[in-house]
Backbone as CSV, one residue per row, in Angstrom:
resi,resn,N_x,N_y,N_z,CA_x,CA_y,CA_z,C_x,C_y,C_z
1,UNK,0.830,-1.205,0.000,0.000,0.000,0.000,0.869,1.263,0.000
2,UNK,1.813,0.996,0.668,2.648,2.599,1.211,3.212,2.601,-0.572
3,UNK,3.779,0.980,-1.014,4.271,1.655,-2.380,3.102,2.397,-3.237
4,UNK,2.479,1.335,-3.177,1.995,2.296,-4.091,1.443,4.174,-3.933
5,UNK,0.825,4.458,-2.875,1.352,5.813,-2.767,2.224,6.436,-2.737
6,UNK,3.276,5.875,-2.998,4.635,6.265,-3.367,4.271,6.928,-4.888
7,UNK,3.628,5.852,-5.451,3.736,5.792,-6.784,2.789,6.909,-6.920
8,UNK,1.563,7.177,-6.505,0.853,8.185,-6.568,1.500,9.627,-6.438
9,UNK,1.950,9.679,-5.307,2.547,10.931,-4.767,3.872,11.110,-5.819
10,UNK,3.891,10.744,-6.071,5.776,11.206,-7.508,4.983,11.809,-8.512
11,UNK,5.344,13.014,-9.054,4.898,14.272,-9.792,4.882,13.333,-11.231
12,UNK,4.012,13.415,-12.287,4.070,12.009,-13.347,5.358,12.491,-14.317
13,UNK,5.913,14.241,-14.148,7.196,14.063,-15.184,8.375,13.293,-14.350
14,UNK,8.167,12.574,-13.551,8.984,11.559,-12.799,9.301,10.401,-13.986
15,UNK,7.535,10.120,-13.476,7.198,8.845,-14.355,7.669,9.125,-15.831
16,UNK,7.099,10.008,-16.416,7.810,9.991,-17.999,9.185,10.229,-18.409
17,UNK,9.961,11.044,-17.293,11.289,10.902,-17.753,11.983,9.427,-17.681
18,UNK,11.882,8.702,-16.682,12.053,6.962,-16.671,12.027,6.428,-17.457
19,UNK,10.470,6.704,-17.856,10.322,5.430,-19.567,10.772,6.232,-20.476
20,UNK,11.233,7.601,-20.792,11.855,8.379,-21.896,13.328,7.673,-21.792
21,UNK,14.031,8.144,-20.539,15.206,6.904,-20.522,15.330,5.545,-20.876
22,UNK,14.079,4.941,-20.348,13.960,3.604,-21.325,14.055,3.115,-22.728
23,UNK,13.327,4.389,-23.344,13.233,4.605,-24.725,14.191,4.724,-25.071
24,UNK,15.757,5.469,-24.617,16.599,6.048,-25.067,17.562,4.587,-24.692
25,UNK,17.831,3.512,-23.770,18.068,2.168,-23.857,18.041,1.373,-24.766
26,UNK,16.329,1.329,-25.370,16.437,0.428,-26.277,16.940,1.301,-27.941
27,UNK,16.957,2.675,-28.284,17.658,3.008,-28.929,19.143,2.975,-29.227
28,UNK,19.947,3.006,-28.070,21.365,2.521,-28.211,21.160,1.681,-28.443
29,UNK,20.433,0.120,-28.064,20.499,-0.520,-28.395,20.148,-1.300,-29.916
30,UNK,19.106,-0.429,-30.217,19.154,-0.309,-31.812,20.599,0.516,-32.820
31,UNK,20.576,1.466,-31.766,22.286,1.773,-32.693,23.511,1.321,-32.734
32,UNK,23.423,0.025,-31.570,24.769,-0.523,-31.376,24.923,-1.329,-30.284
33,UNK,24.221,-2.563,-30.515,24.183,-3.099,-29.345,25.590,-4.267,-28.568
34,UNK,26.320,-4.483,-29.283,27.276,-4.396,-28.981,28.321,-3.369,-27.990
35,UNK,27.909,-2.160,-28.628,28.909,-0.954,-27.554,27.952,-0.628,-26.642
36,UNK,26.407,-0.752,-26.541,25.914,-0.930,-25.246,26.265,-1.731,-24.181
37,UNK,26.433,-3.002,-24.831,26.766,-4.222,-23.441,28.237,-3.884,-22.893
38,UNK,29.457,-3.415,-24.204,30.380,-3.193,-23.647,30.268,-1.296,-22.283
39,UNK,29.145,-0.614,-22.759,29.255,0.433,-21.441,28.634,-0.159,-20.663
40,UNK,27.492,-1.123,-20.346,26.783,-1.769,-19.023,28.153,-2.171,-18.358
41,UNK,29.330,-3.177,-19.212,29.848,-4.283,-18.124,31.087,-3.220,-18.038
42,UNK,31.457,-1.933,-18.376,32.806,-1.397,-18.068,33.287,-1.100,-16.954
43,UNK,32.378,-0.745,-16.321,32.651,-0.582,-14.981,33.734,-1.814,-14.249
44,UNK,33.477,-3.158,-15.050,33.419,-4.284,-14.131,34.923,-5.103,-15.186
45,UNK,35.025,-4.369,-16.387,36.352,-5.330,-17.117,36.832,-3.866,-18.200
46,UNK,38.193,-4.272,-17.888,39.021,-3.384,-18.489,38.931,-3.881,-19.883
47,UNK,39.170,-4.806,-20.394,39.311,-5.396,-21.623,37.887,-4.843,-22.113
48,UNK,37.166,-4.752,-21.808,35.908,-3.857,-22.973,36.238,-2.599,-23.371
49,UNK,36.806,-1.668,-22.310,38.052,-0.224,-22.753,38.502,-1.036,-23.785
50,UNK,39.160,-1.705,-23.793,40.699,-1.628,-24.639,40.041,-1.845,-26.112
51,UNK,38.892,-2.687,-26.201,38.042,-2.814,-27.587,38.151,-1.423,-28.333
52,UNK,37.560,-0.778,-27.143,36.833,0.468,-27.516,37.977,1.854,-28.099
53,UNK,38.442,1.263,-27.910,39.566,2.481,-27.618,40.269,3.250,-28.777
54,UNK,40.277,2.363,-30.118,40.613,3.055,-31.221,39.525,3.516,-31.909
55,UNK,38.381,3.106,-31.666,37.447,3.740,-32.782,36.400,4.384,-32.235
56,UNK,36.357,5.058,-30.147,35.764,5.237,-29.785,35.218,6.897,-30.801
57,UNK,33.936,7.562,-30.503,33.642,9.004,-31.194,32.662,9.412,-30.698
58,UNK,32.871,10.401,-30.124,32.567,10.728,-28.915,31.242,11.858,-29.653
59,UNK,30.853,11.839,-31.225,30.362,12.740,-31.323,29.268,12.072,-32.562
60,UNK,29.338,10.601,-32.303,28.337,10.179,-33.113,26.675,9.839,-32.486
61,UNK,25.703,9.089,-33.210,24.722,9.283,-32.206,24.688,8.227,-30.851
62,UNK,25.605,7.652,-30.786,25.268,6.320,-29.808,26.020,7.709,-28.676
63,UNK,26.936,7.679,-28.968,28.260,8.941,-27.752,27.107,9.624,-27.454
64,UNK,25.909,10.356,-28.241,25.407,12.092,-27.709,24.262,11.092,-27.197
65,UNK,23.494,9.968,-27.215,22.716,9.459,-26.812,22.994,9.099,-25.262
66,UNK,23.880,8.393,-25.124,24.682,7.896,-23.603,25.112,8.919,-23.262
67,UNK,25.269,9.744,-23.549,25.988,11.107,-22.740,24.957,11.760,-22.054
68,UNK,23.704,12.010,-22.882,22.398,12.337,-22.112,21.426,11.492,-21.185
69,UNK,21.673,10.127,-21.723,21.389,8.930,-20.216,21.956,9.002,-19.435
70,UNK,23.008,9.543,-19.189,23.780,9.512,-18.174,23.587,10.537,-17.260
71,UNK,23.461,11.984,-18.239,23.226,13.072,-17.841,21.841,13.072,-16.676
72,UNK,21.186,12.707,-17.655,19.328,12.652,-16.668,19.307,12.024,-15.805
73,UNK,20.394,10.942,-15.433,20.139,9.893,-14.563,21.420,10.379,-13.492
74,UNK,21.779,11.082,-13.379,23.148,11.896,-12.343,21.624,13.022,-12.111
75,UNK,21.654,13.701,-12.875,20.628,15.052,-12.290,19.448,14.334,-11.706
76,UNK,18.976,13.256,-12.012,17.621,13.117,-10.881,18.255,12.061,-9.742
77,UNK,19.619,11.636,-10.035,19.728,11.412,-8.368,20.351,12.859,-7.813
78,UNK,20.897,13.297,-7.927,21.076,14.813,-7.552,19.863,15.681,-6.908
79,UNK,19.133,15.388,-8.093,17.500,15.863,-7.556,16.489,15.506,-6.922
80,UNK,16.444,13.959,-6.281,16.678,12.878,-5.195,16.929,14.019,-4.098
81,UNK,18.676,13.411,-3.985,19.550,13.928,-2.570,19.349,15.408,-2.299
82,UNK,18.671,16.623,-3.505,18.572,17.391,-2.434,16.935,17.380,-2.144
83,UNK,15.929,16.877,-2.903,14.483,16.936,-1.764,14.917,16.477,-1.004
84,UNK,15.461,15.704,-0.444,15.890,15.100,0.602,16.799,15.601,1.706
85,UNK,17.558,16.500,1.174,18.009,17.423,2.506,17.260,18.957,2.634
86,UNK,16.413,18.980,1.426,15.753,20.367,1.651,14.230,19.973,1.331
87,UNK,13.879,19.379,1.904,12.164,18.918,1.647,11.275,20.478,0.751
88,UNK,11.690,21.456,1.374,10.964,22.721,1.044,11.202,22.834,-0.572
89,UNK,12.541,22.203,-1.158,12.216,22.836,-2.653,11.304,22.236,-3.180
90,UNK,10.487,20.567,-2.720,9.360,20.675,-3.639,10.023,19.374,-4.496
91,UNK,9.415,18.906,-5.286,9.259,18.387,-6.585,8.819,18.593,-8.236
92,UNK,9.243,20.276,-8.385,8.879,20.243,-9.595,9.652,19.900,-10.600
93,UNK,9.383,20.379,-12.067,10.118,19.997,-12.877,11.147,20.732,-13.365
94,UNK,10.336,22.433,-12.793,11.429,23.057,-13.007,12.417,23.523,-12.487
95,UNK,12.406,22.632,-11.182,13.804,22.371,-10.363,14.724,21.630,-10.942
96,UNK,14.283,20.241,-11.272,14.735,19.419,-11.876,15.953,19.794,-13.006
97,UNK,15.084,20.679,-13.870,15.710,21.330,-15.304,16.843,22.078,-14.422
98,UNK,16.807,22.591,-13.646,17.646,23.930,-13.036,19.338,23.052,-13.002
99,UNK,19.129,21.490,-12.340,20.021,21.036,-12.110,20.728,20.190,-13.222
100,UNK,19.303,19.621,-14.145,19.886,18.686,-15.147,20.976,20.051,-15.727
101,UNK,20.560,21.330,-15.972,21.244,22.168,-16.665,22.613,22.338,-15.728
102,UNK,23.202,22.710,-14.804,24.244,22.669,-13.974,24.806,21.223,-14.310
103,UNK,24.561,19.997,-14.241,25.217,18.793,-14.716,25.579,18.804,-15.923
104,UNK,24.816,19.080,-17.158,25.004,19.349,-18.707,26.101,20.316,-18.617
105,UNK,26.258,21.515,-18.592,27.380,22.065,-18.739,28.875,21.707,-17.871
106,UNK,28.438,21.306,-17.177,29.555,20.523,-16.123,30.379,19.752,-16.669
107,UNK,29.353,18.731,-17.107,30.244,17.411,-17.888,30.880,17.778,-19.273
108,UNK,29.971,18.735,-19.823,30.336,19.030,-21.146,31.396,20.107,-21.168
109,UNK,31.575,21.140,-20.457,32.971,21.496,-20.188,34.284,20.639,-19.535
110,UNK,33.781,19.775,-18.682,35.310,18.710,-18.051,35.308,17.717,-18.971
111,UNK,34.440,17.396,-20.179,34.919,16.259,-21.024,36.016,17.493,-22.241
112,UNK,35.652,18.687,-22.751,36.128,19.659,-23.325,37.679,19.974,-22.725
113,UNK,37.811,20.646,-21.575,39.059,20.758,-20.980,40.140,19.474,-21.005
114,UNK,39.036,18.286,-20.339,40.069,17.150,-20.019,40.951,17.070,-21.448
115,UNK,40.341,16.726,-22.851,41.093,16.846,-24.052,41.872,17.982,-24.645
116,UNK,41.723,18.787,-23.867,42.662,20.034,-24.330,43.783,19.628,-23.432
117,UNK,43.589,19.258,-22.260,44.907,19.606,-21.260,45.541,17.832,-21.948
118,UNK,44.929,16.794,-22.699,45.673,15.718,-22.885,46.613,16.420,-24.475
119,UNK,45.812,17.524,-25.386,46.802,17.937,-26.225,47.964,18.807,-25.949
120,UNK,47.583,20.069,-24.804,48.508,20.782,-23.934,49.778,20.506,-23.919
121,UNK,49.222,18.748,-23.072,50.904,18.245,-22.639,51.152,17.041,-23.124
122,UNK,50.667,16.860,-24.816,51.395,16.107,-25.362,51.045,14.570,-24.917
123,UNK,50.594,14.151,-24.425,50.113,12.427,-23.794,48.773,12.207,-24.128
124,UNK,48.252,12.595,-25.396,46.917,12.394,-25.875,46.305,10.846,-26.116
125,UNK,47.646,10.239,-26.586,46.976,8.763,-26.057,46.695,7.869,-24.854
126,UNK,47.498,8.717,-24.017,47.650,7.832,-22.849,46.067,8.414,-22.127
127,UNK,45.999,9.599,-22.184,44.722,10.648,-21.512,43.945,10.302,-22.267
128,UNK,43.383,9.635,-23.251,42.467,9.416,-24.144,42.103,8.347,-23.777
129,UNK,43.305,7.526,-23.192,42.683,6.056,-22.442,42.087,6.175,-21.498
130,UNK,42.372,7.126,-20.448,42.588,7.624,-18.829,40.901,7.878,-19.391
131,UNK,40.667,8.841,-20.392,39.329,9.691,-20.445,37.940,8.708,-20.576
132,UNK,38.799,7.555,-21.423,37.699,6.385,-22.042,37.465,5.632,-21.133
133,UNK,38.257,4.797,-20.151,37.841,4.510,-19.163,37.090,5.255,-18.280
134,UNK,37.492,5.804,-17.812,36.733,7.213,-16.864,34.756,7.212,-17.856
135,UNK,34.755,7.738,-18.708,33.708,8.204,-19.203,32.806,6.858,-19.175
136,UNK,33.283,5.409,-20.056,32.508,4.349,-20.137,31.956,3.655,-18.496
137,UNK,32.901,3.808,-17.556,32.815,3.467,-16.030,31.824,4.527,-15.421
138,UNK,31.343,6.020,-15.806,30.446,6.323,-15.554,29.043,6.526,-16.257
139,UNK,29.278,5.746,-17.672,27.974,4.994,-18.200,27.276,4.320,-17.559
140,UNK,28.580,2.674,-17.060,27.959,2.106,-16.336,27.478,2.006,-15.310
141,UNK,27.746,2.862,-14.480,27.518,3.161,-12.856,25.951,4.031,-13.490
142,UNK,25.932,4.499,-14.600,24.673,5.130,-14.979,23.112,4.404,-14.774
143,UNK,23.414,3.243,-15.829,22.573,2.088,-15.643,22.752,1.768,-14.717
144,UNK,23.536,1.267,-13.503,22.673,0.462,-12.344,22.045,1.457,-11.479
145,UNK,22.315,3.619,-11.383,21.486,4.165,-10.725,20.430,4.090,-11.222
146,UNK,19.998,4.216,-12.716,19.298,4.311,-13.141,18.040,3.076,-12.659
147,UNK,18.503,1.975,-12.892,18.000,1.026,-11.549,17.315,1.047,-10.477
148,UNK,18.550,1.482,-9.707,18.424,1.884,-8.819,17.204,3.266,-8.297
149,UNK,16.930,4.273,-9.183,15.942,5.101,-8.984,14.670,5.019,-9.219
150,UNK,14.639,3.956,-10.463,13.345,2.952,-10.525,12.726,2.429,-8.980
151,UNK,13.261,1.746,-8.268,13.593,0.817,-7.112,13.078,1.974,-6.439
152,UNK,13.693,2.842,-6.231,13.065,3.887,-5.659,12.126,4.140,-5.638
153,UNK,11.822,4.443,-6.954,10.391,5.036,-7.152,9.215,4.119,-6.691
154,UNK,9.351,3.043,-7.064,8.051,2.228,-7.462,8.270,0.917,-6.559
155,UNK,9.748,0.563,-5.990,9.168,-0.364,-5.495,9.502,-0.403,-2.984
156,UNK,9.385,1.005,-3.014,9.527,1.426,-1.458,10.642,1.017,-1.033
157,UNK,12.064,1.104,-1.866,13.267,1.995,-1.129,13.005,2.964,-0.833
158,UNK,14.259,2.985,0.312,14.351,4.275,0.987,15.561,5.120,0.153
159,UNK,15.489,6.110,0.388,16.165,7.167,-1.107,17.640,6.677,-0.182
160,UNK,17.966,6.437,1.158,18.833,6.547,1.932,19.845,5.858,1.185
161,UNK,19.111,4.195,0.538,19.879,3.434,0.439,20.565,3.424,-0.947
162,UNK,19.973,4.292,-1.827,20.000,4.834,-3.434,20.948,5.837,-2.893
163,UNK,21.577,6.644,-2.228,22.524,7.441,-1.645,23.908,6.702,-1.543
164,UNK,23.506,5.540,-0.702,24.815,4.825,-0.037,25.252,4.067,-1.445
165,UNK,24.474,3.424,-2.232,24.681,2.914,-3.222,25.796,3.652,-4.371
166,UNK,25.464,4.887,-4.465,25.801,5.973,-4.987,27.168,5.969,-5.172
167,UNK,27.135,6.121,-3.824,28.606,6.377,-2.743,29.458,5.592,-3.163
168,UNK,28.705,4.453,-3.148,30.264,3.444,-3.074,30.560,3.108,-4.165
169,UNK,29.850,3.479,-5.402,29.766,2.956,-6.381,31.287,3.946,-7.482
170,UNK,31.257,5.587,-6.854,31.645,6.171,-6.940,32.746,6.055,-6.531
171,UNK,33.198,5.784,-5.694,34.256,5.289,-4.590,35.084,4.344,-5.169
172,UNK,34.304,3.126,-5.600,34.856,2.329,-6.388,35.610,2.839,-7.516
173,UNK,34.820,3.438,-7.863,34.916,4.023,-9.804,36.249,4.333,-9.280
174,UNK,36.357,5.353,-8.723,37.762,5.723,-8.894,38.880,5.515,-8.159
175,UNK,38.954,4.118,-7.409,40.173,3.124,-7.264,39.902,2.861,-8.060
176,UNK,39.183,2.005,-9.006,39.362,1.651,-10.493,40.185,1.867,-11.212
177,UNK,39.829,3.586,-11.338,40.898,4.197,-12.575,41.694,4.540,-11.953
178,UNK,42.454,4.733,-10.989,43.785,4.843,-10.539,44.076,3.737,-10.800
179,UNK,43.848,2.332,-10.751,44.492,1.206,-11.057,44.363,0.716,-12.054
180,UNK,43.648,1.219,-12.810,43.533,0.709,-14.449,44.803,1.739,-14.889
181,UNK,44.964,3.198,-14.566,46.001,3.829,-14.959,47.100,4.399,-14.242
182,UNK,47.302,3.296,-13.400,48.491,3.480,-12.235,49.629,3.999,-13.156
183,UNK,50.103,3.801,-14.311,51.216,4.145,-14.867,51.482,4.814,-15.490
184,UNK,49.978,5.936,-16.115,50.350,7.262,-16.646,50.794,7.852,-15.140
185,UNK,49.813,7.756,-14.432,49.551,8.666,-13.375,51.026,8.978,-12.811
186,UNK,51.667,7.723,-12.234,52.887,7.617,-11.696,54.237,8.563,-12.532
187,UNK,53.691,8.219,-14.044,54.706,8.852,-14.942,54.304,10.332,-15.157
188,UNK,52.969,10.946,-14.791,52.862,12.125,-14.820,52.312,12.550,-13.602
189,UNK,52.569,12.352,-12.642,51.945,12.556,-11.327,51.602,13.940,-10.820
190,UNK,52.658,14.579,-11.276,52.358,16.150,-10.819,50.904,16.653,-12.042
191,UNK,50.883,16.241,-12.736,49.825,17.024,-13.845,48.552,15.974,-13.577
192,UNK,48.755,14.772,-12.629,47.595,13.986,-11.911,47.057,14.834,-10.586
193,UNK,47.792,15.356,-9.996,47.431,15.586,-8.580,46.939,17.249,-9.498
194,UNK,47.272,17.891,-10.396,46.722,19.251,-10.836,45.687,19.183,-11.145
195,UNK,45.217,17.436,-12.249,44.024,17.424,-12.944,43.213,16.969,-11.800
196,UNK,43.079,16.674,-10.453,42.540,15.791,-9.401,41.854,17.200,-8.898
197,UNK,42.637,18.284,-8.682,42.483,19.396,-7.902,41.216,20.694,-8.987
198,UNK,41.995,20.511,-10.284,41.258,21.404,-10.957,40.124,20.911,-12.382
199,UNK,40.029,19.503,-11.841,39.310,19.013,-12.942,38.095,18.243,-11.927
200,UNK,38.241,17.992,-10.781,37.508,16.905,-10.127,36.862,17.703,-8.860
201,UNK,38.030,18.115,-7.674,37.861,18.771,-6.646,36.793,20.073,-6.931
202,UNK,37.686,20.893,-7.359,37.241,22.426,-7.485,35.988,22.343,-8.399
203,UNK,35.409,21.761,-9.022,34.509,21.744,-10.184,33.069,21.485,-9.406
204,UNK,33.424,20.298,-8.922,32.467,19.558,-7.886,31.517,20.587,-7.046
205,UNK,32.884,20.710,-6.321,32.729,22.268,-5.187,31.454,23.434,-5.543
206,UNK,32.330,23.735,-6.718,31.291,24.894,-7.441,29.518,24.265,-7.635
207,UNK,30.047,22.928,-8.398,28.552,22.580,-8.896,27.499,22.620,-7.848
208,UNK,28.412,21.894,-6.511,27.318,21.337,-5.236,26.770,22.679,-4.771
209,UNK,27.718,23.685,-4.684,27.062,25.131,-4.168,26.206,25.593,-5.214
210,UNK,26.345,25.317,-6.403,24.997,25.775,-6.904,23.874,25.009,-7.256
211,UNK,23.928,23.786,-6.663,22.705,23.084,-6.935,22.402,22.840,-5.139
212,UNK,22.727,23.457,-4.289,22.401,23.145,-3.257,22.665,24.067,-2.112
């Protein structure tokens, strides 16, 4: 019973952005279902990177398709965690938009910079790997929030545990890529601990103060 007033009480552009994401699933998967399964399992095997890695393009329709699943599905857990520490903003949609827009330019400037600073200093292949891993590992962490916010919605999780999930999932991600690229890093360490500070840290910072 409580779920289903769950299900009642969620504003319905909840409900339609979900199955719009759905829609946008089985379209990658009509455009390439192959490089779909390889972003579901990346998170979990390096060897699907390494497939990917010469002919990845970051600007065809499967890339601008997953880039925006990913996008919607970071901004409504975002938009989750803060009804949840600020009950008062509400549930509309055009909160929602306020943040999907702060995530969209976010990502789309640190995917922009990250490739300038890999031509900058000359290690464009090695940072191109660093970037491809990185980017496909937060595809996949995409799909299981994405999951995961379903679960939420409809079947009476607590948002608490879609949080912790989050967390660690994140956490993971990046022992990951320090150990998938222990050996640029090591060989460029000082321009690791710069890109850590001004590509990851400081960016973050900004975003969380303005979405929260």
């Amino acid at each position: 019973m409580q779920a289903i007033e769950n299900i009642v009480d969620t504003n319905n552009w909840i409900t339609i952005l979900l199955f719009l994401l759905l829609v946008s699933v089985v379209l990658l998967k009509l455009l390439n279902s192959k490089r779909l399964n390889h972003n579901f399992k990346a998170f979990f095997s390096l060897s699907l990177i390494d497939d990917e890695f010469d002919s990845i393009n970051f600007l065809n329709p499967f890339q601008i398709t997953i880039f925006l699943f990913s996008t919607s599905v970071l901004s409504l857990l975002a938009f989750t965690f803060k009804a949840y520490i600020t009950p008062e903003t509400g549930n509309s949609f055009a909160a929602f938009l306020t943040i999907f827009a702060y995530v969209l330019v976010y990502l789309l400037l640190k995917r922009t910079l990250e490739y300038a600073l890999s031509l900058l200093f000359l290690i464009k292949r090695g940072v191109r790997f660093f970037m491809i891993s990185k980017i496909n590992s937060l595809n996949s962490i995409s799909f299981l929030l994405y999951i995961a916010l379903i679960l939420y919605q409809y079947a009476n999780i607590h948002e608490t545990y879609v949080f912790y999930f989050a967390a660690i999932l994140f956490i993971v991600r990046f022992t990951f890529s320090v150990i998938r690229n222990k050996k640029l890093i090591f060989n460029q360490l000082f321009y690791f601990i710069l890109y850590i500070c001004a590509f990851e840290i400081a960016p973050l910072f900004v975003l969380f103060k303005l979405m929260f």
